[in-house]
BADREN-237164 format. One line per field, with one value per residue (C-alpha): x, y, z; residue number from 0. Coordinates in Angstrom, 1 decimal. Layout:
x: (X|...);
y: (Y|...);
z: (Z|...);
num: (NUM|...);
This chain:
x: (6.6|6.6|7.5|6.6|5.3|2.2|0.8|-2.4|-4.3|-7.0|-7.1|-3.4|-2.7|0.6|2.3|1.1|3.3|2.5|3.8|2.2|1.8|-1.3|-3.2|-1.9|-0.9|0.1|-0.6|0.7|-0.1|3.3|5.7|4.9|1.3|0.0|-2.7|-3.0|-5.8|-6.6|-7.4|-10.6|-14.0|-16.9|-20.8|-19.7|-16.7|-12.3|-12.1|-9.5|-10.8|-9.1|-7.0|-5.4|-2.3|1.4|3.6|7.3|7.3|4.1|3.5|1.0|-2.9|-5.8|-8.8|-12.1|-12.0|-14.9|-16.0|-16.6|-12.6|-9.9|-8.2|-5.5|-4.6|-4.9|-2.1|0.2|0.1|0.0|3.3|5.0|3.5|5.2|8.3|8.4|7.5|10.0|13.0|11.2|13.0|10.4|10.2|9.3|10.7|7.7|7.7|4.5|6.0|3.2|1.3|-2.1|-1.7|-4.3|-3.4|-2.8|-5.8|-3.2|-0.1|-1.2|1.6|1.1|-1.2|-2.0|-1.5|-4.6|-3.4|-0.3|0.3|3.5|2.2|1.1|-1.9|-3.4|-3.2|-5.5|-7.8|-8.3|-11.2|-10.3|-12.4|-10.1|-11.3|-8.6|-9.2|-8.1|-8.8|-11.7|-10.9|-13.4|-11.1|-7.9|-9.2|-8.3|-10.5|-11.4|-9.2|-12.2|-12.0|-12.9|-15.7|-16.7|-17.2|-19.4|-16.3|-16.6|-13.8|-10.3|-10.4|-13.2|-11.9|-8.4|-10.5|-11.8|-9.1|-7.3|-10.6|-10.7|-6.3|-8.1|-10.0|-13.7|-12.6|-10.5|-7.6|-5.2|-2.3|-0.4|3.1|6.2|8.5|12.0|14.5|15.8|11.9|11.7|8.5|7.6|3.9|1.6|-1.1|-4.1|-2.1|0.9|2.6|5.2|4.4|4.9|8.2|10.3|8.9|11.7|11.4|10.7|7.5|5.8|5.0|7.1|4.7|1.7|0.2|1.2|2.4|3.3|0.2|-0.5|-2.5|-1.5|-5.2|-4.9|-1.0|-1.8|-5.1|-2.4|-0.1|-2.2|-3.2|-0.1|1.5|-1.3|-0.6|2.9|4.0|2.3|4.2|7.7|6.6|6.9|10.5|11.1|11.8|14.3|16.6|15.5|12.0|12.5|13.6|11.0|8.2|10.1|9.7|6.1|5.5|6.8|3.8|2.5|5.1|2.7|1.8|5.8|6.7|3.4|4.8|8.4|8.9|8.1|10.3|13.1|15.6|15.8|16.7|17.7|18.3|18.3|14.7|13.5|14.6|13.5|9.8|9.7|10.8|8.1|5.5|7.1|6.2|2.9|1.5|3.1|0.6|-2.2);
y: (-15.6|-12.2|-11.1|-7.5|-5.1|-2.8|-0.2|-0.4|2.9|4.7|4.1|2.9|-0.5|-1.8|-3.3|-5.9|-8.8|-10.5|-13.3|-14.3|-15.3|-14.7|-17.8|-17.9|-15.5|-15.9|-12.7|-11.7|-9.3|-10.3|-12.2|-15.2|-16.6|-16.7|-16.9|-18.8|-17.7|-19.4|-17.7|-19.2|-18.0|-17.8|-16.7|-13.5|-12.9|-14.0|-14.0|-15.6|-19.0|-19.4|-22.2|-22.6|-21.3|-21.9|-21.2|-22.2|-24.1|-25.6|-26.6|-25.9|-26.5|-26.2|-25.8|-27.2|-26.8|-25.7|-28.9|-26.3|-25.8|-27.9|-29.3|-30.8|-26.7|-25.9|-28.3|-27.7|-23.6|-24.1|-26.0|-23.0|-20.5|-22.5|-23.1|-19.4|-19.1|-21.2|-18.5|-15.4|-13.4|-10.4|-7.8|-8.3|-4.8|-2.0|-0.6|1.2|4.5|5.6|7.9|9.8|12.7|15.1|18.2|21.4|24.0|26.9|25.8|22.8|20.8|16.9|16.8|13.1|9.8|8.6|5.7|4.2|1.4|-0.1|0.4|3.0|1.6|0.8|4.7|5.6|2.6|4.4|5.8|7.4|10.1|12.9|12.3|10.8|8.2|7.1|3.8|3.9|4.4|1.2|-1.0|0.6|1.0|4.4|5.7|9.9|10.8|11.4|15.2|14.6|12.3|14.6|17.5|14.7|14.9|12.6|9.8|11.0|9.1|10.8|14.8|14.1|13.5|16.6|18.0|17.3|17.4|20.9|21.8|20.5|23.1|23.2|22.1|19.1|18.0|15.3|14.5|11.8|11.8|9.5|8.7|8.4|6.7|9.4|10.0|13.6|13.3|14.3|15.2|13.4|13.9|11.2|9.8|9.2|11.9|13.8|17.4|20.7|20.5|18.3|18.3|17.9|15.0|17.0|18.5|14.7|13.7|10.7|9.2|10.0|12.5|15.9|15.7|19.0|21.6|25.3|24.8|22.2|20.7|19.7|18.5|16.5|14.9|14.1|13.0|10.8|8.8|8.5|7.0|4.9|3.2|3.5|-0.6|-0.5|2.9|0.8|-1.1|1.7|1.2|4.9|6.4|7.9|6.9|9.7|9.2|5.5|6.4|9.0|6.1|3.6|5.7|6.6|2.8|1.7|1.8|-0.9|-4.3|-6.8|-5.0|-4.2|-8.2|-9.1|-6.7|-7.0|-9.8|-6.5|-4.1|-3.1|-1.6|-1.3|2.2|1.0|-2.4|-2.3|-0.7|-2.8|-6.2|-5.4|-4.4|-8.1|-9.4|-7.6|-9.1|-12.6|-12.6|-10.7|-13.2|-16.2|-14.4|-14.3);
z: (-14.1|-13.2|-10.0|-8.2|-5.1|-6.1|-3.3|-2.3|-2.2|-1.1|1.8|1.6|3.4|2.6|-0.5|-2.1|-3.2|-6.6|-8.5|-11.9|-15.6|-17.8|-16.1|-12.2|-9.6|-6.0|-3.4|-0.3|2.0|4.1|2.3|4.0|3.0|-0.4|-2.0|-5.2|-8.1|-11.3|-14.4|-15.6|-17.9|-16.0|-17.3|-15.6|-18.2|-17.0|-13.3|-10.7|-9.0|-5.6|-5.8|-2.7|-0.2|-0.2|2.4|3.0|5.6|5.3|1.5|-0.8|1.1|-2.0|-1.9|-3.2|-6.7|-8.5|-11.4|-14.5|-14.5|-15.8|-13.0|-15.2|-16.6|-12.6|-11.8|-14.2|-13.5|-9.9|-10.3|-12.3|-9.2|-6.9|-8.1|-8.7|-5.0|-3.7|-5.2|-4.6|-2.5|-0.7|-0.7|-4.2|-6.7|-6.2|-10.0|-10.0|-11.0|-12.8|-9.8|-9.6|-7.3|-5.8|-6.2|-3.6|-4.3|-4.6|-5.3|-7.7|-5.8|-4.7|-1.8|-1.2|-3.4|-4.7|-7.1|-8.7|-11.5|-13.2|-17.1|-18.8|-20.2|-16.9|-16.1|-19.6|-18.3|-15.1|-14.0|-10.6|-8.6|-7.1|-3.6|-1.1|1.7|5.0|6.9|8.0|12.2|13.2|11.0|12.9|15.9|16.1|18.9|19.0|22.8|25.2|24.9|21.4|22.4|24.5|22.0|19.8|16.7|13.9|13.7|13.4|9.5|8.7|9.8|8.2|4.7|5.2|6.0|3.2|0.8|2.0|1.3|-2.9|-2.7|-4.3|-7.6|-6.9|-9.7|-9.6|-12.1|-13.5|-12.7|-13.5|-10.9|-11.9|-9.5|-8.2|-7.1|-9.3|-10.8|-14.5|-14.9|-17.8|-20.2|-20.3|-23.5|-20.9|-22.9|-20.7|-20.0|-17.8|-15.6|-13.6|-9.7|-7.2|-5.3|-2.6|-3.9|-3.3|0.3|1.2|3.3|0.4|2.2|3.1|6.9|7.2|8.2|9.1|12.0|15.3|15.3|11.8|12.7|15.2|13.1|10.3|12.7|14.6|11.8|10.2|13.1|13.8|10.0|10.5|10.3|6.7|5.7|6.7|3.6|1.1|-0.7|-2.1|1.4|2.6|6.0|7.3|6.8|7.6|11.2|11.9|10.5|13.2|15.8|15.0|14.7|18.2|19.8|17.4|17.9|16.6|13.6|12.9|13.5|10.9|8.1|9.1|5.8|3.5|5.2|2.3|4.9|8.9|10.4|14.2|14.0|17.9|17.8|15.5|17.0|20.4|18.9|17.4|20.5|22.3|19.9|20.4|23.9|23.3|21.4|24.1|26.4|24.4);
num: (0|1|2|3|4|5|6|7|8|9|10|11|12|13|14|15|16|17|18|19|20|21|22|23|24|25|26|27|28|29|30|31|32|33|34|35|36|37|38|39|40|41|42|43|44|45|46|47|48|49|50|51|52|53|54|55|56|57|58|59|60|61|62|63|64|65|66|67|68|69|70|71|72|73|74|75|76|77|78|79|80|81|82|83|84|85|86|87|88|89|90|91|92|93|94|95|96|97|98|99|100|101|102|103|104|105|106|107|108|109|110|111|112|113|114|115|116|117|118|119|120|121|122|123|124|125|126|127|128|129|130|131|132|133|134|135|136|137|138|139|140|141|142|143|144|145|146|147|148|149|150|151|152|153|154|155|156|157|158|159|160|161|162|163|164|165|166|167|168|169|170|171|172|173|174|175|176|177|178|179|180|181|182|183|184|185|186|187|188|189|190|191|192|193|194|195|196|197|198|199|200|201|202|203|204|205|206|207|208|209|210|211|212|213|214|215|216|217|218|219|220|221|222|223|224|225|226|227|228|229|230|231|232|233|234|235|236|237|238|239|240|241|242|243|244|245|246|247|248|249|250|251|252|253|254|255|256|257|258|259|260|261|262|263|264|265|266|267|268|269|270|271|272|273|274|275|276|277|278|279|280|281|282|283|284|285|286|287);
């Protein structure tokens, strides 16, 4: 079985935990419950049948399986998944080094990640529009302040997409790049063919957007958001200490959505900080 951590992008929302061989996989969105899909061949072409959930403590629950596939096949990959499960130890390695950036109008530097993948095959199969995308503010309840409501602004999500539509210029591009572990990235052809120059690490936002702008409005916009996302971002496994403490600190006003992610968090910054936040969701949720 392999075992690994993929991003999920555009809009980014968190890592993705993924165990599998070329009939099952199991998928977590927080190290904890997972989801368990069947490889099967439907009318409609190969697509996963949902099998059921597995958690530690609680077993493996299926579900209603569907007559047309072969219950006997389903048992005897379920059984592999699980026991694959029950020695996984999450976070699961994030390899997706292969990374599609949007590109700076001017400077053609990485503006904001808009996809990433672990072969390079999976980057020619790609079709991927160079237009970069936020959570949508209904779904994170990330409310315009009341002097933006005033005014009549569109949602926060919605501006910083301009925003940074606008930093691509009219003419957007986006690149390839391959990340190498000390995060420098080398940039690629569409044959995954390495070309142009090595790009410091620091020429690629850490938190896969540019955070750092010209103007305080759009600052603030970009901050905003990013701290509002910032329990997901704790997820990512390239950053730095630095950039992990800043992200802590952005996330504290969040305690319920650090203690659901808290499984896929690589490293801590403030242990203190960190503890007392999951604490503070414990009793939370006792009062709910």
């Amino acid at each position: 079985m392999n075992a690994y951590a993929k991003r999920l992008h555009n809009p980014f929302n968190g890592v993705l935990q993924v165990v599998a061989n070329e009939q099952i996989r199991a998928l977590s969105f927080n190290g904890v419950e997972w989801e368990l899909q069947f490889q099967c061949v439907t009318p409609r072409g190969v697509q996963y049948a949902r099998i059921g959930r597995w958690e530690r403590t609680a077993g493996f629950k299926p579900y209603p399986l569907d007559p047309s596939i072969d219950r006997l096949a389903v048992e005897a990959a379920y059984l592999l998944a699980v026991a694959a499960l029950e020695t996984a130890q999450v976070p699961l390695p994030q390899d997706d080094y292969y990374e599609f950036w949007l590109l700076e109008d001017r400077t053609r530097q990485p503006l904001a990640l808009l996809a990433s993948c672990r072969q390079p095959q999976e980057m020619r199969q790609a079709t991927i529009h160079p237009i970069w995308k936020c959570i949508s503010a209904s779904q994170l309840e990330l409310d315009n302040t009341p002097e933006e409501a005033r005014r009549g602004l569109p949602p926060l999500s919605y501006r910083l997409e301009q925003q940074v539509k606008g930093r691509a210029g009219q003419n957007p591009q986006a690149c390839w790049f391959l990340r190498a572990a000390d995060l420098t990235g080398q940039a690629l052809d569409k044959e995954a063919q390495l070309v142009g120059e090595v790009l410091a690490a620091s020429h690629f936002p850490p938190l896969l957007v540019r955070d750092t702008w010209d103007k305080a409005a759009e600052q603030d916009l970009c901050h905003r958001y990013l701290q509002r996302i910032a329990p997901r971002l704790l997820t990512l496994q390239a950053l730095s200490l630095e950039s992990r403490d800043r992200v802590e600190q952005m996330a504290s006003g969040y305690a319920q959505e650090v203690a659901a992610h808290f499984h896929l968090y690589p490293a801590v910054a403030d242990t203190q900080r960190m503890t007392a936040l999951r604490v503070e969701a414990r009793l939370r949720s006792a009062c709910l």
